[in-house]
N, C-alpha and C positions, 0 to 999 in steps of 0.2 A: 763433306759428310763428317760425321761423329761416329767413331765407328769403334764399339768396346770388347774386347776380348776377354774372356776370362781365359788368364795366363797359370792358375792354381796349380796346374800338373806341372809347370816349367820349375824345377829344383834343383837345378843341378848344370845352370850353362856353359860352366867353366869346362865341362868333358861334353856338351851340345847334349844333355839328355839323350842316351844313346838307346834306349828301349821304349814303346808305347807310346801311351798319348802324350807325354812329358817329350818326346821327342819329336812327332807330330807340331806341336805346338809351338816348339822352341823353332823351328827352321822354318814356318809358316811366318811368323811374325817376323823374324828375322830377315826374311826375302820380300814382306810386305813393304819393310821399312826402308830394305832397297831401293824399290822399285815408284814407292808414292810416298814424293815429299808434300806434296798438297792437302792431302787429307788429313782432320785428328784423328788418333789412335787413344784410347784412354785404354790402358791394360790394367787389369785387374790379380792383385796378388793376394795371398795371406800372409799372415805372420810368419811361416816357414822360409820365405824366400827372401834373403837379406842384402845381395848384391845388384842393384838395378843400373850399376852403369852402361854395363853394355849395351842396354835399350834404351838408354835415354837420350833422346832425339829432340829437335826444335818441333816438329809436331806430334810429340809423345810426352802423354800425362799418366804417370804411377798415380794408381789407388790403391789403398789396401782395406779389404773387407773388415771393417771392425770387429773387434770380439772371434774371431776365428778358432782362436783359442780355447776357446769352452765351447765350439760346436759342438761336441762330446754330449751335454747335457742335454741339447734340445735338437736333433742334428736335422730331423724334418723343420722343424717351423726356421731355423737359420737356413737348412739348404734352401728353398723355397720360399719365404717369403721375407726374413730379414736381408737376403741378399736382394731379391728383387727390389726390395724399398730403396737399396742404394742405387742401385741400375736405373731406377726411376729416376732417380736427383741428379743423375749423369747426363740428361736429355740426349739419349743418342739418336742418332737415325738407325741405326741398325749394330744390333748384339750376335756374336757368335759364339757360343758353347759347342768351344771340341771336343767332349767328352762324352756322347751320345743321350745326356741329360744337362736340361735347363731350369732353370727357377719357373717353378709351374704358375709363381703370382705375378711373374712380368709379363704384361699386358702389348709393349712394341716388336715393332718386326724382331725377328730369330732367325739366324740360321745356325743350324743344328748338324754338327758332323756325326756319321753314323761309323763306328768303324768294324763292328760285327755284331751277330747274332746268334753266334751259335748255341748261346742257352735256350734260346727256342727249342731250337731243333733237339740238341742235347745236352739236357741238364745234369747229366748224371757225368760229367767234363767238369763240372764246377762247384766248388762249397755250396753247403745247403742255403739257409741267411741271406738270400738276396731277393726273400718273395715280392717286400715292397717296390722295389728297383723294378723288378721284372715284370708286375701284373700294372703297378703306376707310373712310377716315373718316367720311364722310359716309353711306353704307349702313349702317355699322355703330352710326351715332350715330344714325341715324334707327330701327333695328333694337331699341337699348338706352333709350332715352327714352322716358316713362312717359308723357309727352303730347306731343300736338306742337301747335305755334302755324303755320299757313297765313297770308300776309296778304292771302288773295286764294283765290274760290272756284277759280280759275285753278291757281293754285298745290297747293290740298285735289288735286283731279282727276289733277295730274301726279304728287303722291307713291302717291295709292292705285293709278296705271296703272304708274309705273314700280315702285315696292317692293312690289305687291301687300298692300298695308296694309289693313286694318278702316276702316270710317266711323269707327266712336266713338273712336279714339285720335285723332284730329285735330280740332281746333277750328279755325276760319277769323275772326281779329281782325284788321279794318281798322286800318291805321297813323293816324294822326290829323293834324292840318293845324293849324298855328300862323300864324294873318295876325300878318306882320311889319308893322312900325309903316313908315308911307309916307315915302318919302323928301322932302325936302323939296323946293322947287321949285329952287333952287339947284341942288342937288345932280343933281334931273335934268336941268337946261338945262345943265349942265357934263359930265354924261356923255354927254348927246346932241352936243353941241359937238364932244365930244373923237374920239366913233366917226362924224362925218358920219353920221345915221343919218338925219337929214329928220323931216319929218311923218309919212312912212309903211312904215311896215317892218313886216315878217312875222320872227319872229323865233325860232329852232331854238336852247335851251339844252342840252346834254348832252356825254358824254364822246364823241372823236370817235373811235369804234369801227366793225367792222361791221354790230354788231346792230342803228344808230340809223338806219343808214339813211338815212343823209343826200343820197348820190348819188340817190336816186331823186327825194327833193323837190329839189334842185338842178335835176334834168330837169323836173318836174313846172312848176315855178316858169317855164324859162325858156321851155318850152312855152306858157306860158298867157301869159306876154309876148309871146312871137311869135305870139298866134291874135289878138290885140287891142292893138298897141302901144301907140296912142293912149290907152285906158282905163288902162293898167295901167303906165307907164314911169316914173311918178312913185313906183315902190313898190319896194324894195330886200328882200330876202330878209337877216338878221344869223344869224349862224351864230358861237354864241360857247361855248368849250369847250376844259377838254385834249386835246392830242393822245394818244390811247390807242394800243391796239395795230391795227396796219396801217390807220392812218389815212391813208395814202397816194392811196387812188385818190378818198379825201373832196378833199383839195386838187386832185387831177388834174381832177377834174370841176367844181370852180369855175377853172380857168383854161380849161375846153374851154367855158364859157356863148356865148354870140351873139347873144342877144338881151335876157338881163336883166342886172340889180347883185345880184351877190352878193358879200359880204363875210365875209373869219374874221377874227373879232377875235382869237382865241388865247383862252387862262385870263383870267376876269376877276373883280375881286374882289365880294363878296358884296353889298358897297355898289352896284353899277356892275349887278349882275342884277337885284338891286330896281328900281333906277332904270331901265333897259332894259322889266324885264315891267310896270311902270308905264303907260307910253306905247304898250306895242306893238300894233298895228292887229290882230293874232291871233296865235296860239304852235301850231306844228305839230312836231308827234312823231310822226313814219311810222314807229316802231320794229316791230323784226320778231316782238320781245317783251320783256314784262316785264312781274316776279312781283308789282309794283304801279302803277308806274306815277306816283312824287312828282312830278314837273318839272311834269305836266299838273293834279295836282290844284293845285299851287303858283300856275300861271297862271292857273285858275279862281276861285280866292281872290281874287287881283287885281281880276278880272272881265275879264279877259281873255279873247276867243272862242277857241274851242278847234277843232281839227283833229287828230285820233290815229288810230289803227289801231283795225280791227274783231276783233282778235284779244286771245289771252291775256286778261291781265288788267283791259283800258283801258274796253271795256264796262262792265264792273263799275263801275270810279270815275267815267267820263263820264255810263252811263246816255241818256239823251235832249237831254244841258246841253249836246254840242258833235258836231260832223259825222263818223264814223267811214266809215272812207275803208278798202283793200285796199292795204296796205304794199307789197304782190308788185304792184301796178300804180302805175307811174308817170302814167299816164291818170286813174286813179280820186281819185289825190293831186290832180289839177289838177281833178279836177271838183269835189272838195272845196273847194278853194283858190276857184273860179272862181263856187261857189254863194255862201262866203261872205261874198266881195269885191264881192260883186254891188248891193247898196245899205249906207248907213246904217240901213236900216228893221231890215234881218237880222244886223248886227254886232252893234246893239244890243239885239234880241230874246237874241241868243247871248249875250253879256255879261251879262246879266238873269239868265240861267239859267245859267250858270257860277258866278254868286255862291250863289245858292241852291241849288246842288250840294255847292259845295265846303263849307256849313254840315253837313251831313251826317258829314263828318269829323271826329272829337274824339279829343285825345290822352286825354281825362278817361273817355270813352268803354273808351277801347283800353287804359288801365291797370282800371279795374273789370271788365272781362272777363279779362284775365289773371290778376287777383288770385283773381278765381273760378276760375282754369284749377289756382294753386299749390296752392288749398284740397282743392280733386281729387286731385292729384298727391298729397299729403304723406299722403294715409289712407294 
């Protein structure tokens, strides 16, 4: 088979694209290229991405989309149809777009990864400016694709309720989990040094958005400070992330705290999150959704105890390994917070069983199920 990927979100492999589709992608191709030397692989880059050695294989052919460059000017007629005209000249047996949209003017097999929806459901979670995307591209790509990739039972349920889809055109492949090599002790006593973070911190990695929900564990947090001073003052909440869109009332509600430490570190680099989810006492994601759910299986890996939401997709990847708590209550987040802080006996039970969760995840895994997804796709 000819089998062509668009690789456009891969920018950055030298640190394995460690957030989104960019990482998605990077560890998908990377484990395909493992696992099947028999087959062509044609990947597809643009002009942004300058280093192709490390994917270059005896049956791996680099293309790069011409003109990418000035997409800017015309970005429908290059998304969509100038790229399809080279896809065409590629004669593949089967194309995969992991980015939940595809070239609406290529005409051969598709499979199409979906990796959430939640603008459906709630738009008011995301910039305005994405009406085309939302009423076209994306129904139409999901409409026109010959398979589709789910990465989450969560995710299968939202395409077949909102696009009215069939079971059998959807497959549901878990993303897969790379334990990054530990940072050294150096490295974390100098990260720790540099954010004040103590002995004991509770620690919220993500982009600082509406959907993470972060005001609510701020409340939760300094609620359960104020029911128990004495037990609990020695323990700071780390809150470390871009600011995204209307991140505003995140910072408003770490200056309105009263009774605990809470801290934004801001962006911080990949080095400095290792070393952080390293040391941290537990990692809490109240988010209100999401199509999988990386940040929490990442801290599980670690062996980090877990705290996340009872919704969407987080069951799924938590399972029984960490405390799933009700995002829409600030109460429930603290009873969570308050169950697990409650001895050594139960950090370390949780810990135990985050490690042995997050084994469950394999990128090696989640390239042999796709590769059976293309085989499908290309009859």
């Amino acid at each position: 088979m000819r089998i062509g990927i668009d690789c456009r979100t891969i920018l950055n492999p030298k640190y394995g694209e460690k957030a989104g589709v960019g990482h998605y992608t990077y560890y998908l191709v990377k484990n395909l290229l493992k696992i099947d030397k028999k087959n062509q692989y044609i990947l597809f880059f643009d002009h942004r991405f300058k280093d192709v050695k490390e994917l270059q294989k005896k049956n791996v052919e680099i293309v790069r989309f011409p003109w990418s460059e000035y997409k800017k000017y015309m970005p429908l007629g290059y998304s969509h149809y100038i790229i399809a005209n080279v896809l065409a000249k590629a004669n593949l047996d089967v194309f995969h777009a992991p980015a939940n949209i595809m070239p609406l003017g290529y005409k051969k097999p598709t499979v199409l990864t979906v990796h959430d929806l939640a603008i459906y459901q709630n738009p008011e979670w995301f910039p305005p400016k994405q009406k085309f995307s939302v009423k076209i591209s994306v129904p139409k790509s999901i409409g026109k694709a010959k398979k589709i990739i789910a990465i989450s039972e969560s995710t299968k349920k939202s395409l077949i309720s909102q696009f009215n889809l069939t079971d059998g055109k959807i497959k549901v492949v878990y993303e897969g989990f790379t334990k990054e090599k530990p940072c050294n002790n150096k490295v974390i006593k100098r990260t720790l040094k540099k954010y004040k973070t103590g002995e004991k911190y509770i620690l919220f990695l993500g982009t600082l958005e509406p959907r993470k929900n972060v005001p609510a564990l701020i409340q939760a947090f300094d609620n359960l400070v104020k029911e128990n001073y004495k037990k609990y003052k020695d323990y700071q909440l780390i809150i470390a992330g871009a600011k995204g869109w209307k991140y505003e009332p995140i910072i408003k509600a770490i200056k309105e705290i009263k009774y605990s430490r809470v801290r934004y570190l801001g962006y911080i680099s990949i080095v400095e999150k290792m070393a952080l989810l390293s040391k941290a006492t537990c990692f809490v994601f109240p988010t209100l959704w999401e199509g999988f759910g990386l940040p929490v299986l990442e801290a599980m890996g670690f062996g980090i105890p877990v705290i996340t939401s009872n919704i969407s997709s987080l069951p799924e990847v938590v399972e029984k390994a960490g405390i799933l708590v009700n995002p829409e209550k600030s109460e429930s987040i603290k009873a969570g917070l308050k169950k697990l802080l409650s001895n050594k006996a139960t950090l370390k039970r949780y810990s135990k069983k985050a490690k042995q969760q997050a084994k469950k995840f394999s990128w090696q895994k989640c390239a042999k199920e796709t590769f059976k997804i293309y085989k499908e796709a290309a009859i």
